[in-house]
C-alpha atoms as one frame of an Amber mdcrd trajectory, in Angstrom:
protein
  89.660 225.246 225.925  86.866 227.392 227.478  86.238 227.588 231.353  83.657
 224.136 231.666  86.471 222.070 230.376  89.008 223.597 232.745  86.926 222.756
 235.515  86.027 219.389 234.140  89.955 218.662 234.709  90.361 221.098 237.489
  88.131 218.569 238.902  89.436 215.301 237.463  92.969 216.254 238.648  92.258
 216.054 242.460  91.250 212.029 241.713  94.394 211.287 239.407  96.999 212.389
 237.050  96.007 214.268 233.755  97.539 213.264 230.471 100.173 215.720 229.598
  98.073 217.096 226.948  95.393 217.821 228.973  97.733 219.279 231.724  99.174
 221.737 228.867  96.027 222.879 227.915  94.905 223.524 231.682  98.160 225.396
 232.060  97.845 227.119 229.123  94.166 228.446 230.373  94.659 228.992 233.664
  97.465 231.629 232.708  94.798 233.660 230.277  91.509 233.207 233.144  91.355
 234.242 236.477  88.181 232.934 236.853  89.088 229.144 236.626  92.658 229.537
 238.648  90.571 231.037 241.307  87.894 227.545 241.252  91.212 225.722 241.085
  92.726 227.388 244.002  89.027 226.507 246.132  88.860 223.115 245.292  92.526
 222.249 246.084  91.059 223.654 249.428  88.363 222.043 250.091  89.840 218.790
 249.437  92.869 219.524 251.645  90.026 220.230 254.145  87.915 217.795 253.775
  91.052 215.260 254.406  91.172 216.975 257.877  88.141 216.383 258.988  87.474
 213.023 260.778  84.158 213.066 262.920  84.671 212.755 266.886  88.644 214.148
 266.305  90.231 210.846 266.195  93.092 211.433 264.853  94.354 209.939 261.482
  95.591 206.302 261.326  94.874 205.942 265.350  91.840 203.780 266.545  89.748
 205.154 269.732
């Protein structure tokens, strides 16, 4: 697996659940490149993030 493809599920893993041989293969790169556990680290952030932020800071689940 080379670093697109790790993103390509780094990516596709935030929207569902990988097939466990694609989930091995992530593993298996992520443990050999710092480069692509580093992307997967920011965009497990930014999502987390971007689930926080609701304009006007109404709070989750409760109507203004």
């Amino acid at each position: 697996m080379n670093c697109r493809q790790a993103s390509r599920l780094l990516s596709e893993a935030l929207d569902h659940r990988l097939r466990p041989a694609d989930r091995l293969r992530l593993r298996l790169h992520l443990l050999m490149c710092t480069g692509c556990t580093r992307f997967g680290r920011q965009v497990r952030f930014m999502q987390r993030a971007s689930r926080q932020y609701i304009p006007g800071g109404a709070k989750p689940g409760k109507p203004d």
